[in-house]
C-alpha positions in Angstrom: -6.9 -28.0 25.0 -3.7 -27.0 25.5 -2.5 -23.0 25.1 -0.5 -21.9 22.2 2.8 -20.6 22.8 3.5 -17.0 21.7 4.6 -16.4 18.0 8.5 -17.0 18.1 11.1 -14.8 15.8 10.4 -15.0 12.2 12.4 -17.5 10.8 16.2 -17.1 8.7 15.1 -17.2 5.5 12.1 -14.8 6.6 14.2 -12.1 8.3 16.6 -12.4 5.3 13.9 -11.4 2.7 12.6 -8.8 5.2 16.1 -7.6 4.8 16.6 -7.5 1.0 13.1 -5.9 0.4 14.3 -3.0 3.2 17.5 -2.7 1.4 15.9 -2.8 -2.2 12.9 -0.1 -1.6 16.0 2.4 0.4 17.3 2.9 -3.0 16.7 6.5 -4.2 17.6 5.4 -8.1 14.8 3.2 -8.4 12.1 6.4 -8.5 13.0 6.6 -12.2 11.9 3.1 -13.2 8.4 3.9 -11.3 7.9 7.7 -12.4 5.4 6.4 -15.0 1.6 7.2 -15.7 1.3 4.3 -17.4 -1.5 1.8 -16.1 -1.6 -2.1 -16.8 -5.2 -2.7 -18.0 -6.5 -4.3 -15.3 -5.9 -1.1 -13.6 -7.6 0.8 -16.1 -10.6 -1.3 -15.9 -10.4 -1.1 -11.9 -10.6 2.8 -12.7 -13.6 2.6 -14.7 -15.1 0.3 -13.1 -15.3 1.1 -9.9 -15.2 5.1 -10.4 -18.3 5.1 -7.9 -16.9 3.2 -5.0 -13.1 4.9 -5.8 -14.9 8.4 -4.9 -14.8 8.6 -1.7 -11.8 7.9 0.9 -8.7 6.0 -0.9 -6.0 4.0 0.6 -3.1 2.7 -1.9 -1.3 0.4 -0.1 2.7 0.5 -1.8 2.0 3.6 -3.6 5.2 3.9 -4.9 6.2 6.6 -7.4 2.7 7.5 -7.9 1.0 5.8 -11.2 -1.6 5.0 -9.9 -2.0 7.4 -6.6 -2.2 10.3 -9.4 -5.4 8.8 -11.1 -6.8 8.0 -7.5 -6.3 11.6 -6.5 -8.2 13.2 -9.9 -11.4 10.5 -8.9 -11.1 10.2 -4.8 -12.6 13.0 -2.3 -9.2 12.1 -0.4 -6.9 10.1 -1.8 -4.0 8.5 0.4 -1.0 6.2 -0.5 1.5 4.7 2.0 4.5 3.0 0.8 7.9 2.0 2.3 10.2 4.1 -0.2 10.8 7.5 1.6 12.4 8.5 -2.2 9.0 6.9 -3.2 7.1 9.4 -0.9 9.3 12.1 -1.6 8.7 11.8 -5.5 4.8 11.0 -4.9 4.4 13.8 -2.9 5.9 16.6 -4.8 4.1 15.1 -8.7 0.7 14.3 -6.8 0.2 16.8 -4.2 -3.6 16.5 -4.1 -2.5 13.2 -2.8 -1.9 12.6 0.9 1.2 10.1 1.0 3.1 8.9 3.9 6.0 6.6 4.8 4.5 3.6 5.7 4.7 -0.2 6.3 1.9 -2.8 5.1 3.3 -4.7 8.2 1.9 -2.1 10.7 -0.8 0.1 9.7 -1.5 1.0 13.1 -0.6 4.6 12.4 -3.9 5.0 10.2 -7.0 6.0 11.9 -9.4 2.9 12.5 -12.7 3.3 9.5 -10.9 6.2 7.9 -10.9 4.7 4.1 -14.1 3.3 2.1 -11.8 1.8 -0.2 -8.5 0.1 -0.3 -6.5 -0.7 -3.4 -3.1 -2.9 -3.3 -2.3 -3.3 -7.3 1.4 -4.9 -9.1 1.4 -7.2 -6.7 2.6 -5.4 -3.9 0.7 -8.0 -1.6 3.4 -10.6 -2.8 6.5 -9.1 -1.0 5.0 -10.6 2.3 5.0 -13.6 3.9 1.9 -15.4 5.2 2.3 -13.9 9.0 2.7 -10.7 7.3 -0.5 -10.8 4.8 -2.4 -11.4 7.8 -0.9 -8.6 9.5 -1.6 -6.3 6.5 -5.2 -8.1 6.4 -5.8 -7.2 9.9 -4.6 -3.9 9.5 -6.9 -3.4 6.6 -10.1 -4.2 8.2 -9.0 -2.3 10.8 -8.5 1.3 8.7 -11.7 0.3 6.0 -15.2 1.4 7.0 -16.4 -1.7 4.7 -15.0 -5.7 3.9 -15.0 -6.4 0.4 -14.5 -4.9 -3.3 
């Protein structure tokens, strides 16, 4: 069997979208458009739901502005959010400040302590702004920080 070679560059059109969602989430006047408390209803039902497991340690992965990190915080012992967007963070920060939010990439989670959430909510298709090598590195990064697999 012969030995795989190591991963290579991303490709063009990879590094290009990479590029265009850096420069797209940099914007500060995009804050507005997510400063909302409004949920869609699958996030309501998600809520309600799953109250129980949401209780304990919660990770929002692309956080944002905070619609749903807010609601998270009032049900979660600790509730966390990471997202890209330092004007994101910025704004999540100061309207949810029982919420622990940091600038962070769904690339590289490594900064997040290995078992340190019980649950681990991506919603509005945050997921969707990777490629497949980086859903797997968001995957991996998952299992990594979650004390459980599955929800």
């Amino acid at each position: 069997m012969a030995e795989s070679s190591p991963p290579s560059r991303p490709p063009a059109a990879t590094r290009e979208q990479r590029r265009a969602n850096d420069e797209l989430w940099s914007r500060r006047d995009l804050v507005k458009a997510y400063a909302t408390r409004d949920l869609r209803p699958v996030e309501v039902m998600l809520l309600v739901r799953y109250r129980e497991a949401l209780s304990g340690r919660v990770l929002e992965l692309g956080c944002g502005a905070g619609r749903l990190t807010g609601y998270l915080a009032e049900i979660a012992s600790t509730a966390h959010g990471i997202d890209v967007s330092p004007a994101m963070v910025e704004f999540c920060r100061r309207t949810y400040p029982k919420a622990a939010v940091s600038e962070g990439d769904l690339r590289d989670m490594s900064a997040l302590q290995t078992g340190s959430f019980d649950v681990i909510v991506a919603t509005y298709d945050v997921i969707d702004v990777l490629d497949d090598d980086d859903r797997t590195a968001c995957s991996t990064g998952c299992i990594a920080c979650s004390r459980r697999i599955g929800f």
